[in-house]
C-alpha positions in Angstrom: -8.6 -6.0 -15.8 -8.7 -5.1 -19.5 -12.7 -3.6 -19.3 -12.0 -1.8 -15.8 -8.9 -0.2 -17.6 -10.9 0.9 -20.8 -13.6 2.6 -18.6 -10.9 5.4 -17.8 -10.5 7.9 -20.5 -6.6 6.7 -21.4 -4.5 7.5 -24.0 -0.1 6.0 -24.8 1.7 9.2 -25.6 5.1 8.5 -27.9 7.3 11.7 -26.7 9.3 11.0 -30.2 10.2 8.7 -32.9 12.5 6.8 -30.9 9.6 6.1 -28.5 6.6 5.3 -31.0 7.0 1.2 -31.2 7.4 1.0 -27.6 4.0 3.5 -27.4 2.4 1.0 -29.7 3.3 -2.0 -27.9 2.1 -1.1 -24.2 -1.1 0.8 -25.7 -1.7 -2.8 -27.1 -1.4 -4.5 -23.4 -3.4 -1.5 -21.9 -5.9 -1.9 -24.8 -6.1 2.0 -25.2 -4.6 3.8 -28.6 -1.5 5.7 -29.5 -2.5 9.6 -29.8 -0.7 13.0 -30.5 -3.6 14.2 -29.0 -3.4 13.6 -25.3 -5.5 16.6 -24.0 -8.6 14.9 -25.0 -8.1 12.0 -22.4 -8.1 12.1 -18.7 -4.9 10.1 -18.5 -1.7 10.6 -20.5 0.7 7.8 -20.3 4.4 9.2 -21.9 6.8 7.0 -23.6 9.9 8.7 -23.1 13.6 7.0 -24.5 16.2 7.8 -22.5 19.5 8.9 -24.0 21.2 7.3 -20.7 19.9 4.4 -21.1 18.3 1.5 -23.1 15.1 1.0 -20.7 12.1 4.3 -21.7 10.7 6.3 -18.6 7.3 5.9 -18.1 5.1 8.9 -16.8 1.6 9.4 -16.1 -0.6 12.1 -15.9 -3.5 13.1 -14.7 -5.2 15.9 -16.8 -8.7 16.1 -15.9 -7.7 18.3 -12.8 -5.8 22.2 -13.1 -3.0 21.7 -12.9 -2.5 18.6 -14.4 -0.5 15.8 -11.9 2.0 14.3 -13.2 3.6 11.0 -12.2 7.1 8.9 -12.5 8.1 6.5 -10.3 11.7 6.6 -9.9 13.9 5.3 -6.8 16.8 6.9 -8.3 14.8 10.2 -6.9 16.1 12.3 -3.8 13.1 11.0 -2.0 13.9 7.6 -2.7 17.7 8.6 -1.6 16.7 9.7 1.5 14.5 6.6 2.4 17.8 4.7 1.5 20.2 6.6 3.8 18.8 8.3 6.2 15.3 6.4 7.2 17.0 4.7 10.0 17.7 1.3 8.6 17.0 -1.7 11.3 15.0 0.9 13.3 12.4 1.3 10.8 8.8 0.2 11.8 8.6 -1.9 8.8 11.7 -3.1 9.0 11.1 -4.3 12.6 7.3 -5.4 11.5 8.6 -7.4 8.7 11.5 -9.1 11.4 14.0 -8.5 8.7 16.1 -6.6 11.7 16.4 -9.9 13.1 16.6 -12.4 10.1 18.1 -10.5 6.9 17.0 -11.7 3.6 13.9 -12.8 4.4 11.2 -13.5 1.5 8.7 -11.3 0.9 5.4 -10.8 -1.3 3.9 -7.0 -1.0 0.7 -7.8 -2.0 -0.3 -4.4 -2.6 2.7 -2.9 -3.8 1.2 0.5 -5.4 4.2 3.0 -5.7 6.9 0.5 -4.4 7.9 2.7 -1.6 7.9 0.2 1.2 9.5 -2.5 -1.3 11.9 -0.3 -2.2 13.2 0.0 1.9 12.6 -3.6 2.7 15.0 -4.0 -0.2 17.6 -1.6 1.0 17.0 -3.6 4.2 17.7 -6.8 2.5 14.8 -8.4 1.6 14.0 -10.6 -1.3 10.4 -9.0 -2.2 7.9 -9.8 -4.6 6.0 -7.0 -5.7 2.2 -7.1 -6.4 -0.2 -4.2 -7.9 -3.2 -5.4 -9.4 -3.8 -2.4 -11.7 -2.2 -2.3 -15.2 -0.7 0.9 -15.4 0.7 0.8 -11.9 2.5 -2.3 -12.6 3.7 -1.5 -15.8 5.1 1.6 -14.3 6.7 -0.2 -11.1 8.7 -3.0 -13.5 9.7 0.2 -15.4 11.0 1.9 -12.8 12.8 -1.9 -11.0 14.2 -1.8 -14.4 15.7 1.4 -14.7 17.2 1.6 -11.2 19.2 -2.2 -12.2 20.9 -0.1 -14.6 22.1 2.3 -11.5 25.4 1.3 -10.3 24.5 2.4 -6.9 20.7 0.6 -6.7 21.7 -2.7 -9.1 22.0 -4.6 -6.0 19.1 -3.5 -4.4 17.1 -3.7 -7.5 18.3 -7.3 -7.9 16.2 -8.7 -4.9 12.7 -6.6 -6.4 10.6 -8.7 -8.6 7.6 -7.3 -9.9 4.1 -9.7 -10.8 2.7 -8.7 -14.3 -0.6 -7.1 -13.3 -2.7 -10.1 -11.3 -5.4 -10.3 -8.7 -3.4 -10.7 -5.0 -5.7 -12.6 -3.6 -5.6 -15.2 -6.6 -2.0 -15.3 -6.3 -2.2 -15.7 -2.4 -4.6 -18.7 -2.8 -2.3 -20.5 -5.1 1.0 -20.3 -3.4 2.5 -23.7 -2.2 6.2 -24.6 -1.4 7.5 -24.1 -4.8 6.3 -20.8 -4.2 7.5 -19.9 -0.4 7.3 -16.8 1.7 8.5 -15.9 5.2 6.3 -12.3 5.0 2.8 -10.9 3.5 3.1 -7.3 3.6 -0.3 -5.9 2.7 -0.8 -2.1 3.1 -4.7 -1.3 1.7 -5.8 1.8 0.8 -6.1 3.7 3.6 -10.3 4.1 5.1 -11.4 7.3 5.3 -11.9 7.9 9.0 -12.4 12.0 9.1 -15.6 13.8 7.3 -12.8 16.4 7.3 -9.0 15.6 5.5 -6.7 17.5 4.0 -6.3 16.7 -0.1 -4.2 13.7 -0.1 -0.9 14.3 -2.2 -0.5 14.2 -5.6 0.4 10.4 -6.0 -2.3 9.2 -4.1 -4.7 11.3 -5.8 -3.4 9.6 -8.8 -4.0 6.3 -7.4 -7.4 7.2 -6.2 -7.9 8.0 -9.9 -7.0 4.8 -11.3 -8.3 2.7 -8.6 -11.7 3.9 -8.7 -13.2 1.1 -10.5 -11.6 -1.4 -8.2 -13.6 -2.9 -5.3 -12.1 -2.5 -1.8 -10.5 -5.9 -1.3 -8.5 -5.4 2.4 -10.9 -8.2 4.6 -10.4 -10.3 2.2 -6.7 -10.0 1.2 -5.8 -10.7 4.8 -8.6 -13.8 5.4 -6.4 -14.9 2.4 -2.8 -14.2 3.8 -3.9 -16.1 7.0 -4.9 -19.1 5.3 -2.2 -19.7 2.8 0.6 -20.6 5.4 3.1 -18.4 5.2 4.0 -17.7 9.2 4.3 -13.7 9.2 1.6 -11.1 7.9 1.9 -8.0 8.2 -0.8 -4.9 7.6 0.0 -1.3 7.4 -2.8 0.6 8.6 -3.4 4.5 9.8 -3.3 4.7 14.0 -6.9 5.3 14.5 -8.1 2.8 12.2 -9.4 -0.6 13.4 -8.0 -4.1 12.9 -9.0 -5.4 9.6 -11.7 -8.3 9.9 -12.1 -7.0 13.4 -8.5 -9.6 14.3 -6.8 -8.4 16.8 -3.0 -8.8 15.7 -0.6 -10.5 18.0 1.6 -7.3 18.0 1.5 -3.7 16.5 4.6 -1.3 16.5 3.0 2.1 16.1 4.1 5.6 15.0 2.0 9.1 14.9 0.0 8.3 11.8 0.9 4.9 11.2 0.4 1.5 12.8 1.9 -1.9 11.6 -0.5 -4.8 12.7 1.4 -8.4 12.9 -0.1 -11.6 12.7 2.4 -15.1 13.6 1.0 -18.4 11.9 2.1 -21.6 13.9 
């Protein structure tokens, strides 16, 4: 992990004095340097304290492009708000992939957690999630941001049941879960093939990802050959419409939207 992170051009950013020994300390986990100089780097990663709160905001950006991306996970965001209150609750495809509409509180490891959007509604949908991202920086970001919304009166509860993984393969953690360890769901949601010659530009945050997952080999096949062999009874795989099953196994069931299609395997 450490060498595929120092083959990106990354530098900790302290946005003040306040900041600078938290700076030092997760430059020392990313194995990258502290700079005042972040324009020289393709990736900026801020330190910034938070007069609200005890907990710093982490934000990333992207600087090799014009303009620059920038990027904060937060689910204290409207977005995020939105997803929470008006996504439709029960009725949500992943809500009824996962079958926590019929069984709330279910346990769940998102194996390829990324942003933490999807935790983030199985949470608000009751689920006890796990969350996995195998990159660094990702994961440092997403217990950042599970920390900061506990300290939201309004998201404490929700935050409660998300647990994030310091950053560790998925498919090593998959191989070595036993009863100690139990899940009821996998959720795995790869990034997505490239199907068209033609796309539009993907957004922002995925063009962020893209960035930092460039060094990464494509692990999907063998995530779910994994999920299926480990014993938990419910996998599920998020995957675009048009896009075929992953190993070429058909799924027991699908629930399917315009762009999106959620492929579910049952283990007996």
């Amino acid at each position: 992990m450490t060498k595929k992170i120092q083959q990106l051009s990354l530098v900790v950013v302290a946005s003040n004095k306040e900041s600078q020994q938290q700076a030092n300390t997760i430059a020392e986990q990313l194995a990258c340097t502290v700079s005042d100089k972040p324009g020289l780097h393709d990736l900026a990663l801020t330190v910034q304290s938070n007069p609200l709160s005890k907990i710093i905001d982490l934000e990333l950006t992207l600087q090799k492009l014009n303009p620059p991306l920038k990027l904060l996970l937060d689910f204290n965001s409207k977005r995020s708000h939105y997803r929470k209150q008006s996504g439709g609750g029960k009725q949500q495809h992943i809500v009824r992939a996962t079958g926590l509409h019929k069984n709330p509180g279910l346990r769940i490891l998102d194996a390829t957690a990324g942003l933490g959007s999807d935790s983030f509604v199985l949470a608000c949908n009751s689920a006890i999630i796990t969350l996995v991202e195998q990159h660094p920086i990702l994961s440092l970001m997403l217990d950042n941001a599970v920390a900061r919304a506990q300290q939201i009166n309004e998201l404490a509860d929700i935050a409660s049941r998300m647990q994030v993984c310091s950053a560790i393969d998925s498919i090593d953690l998959i191989h070595s879960l036993n009863k100690q360890h139990h899940y009821d769901v996998i959720y795995l949601d790869p990034m997505y093939p490239s199907i068209h010659k033609k796309q539009a530009k993907a957004k922002k945050s995925m063009q962020i990802i893209q960035y930092l997952l460039q060094y990464y080999d494509d692990q999907a096949d063998q995530l779910l050959s994994a999920a299926l062999s480990c014993g938990v009874k419910r996998i599920v795989v998020k995957r675009p419409t048009a896009a075929k099953p992953l190993i070429n196994k058909s799924p027991q069931s699908s629930i399917e939207s315009s762009k999106t299609r959620y492929d579910i395997y049952i283990q007996h």
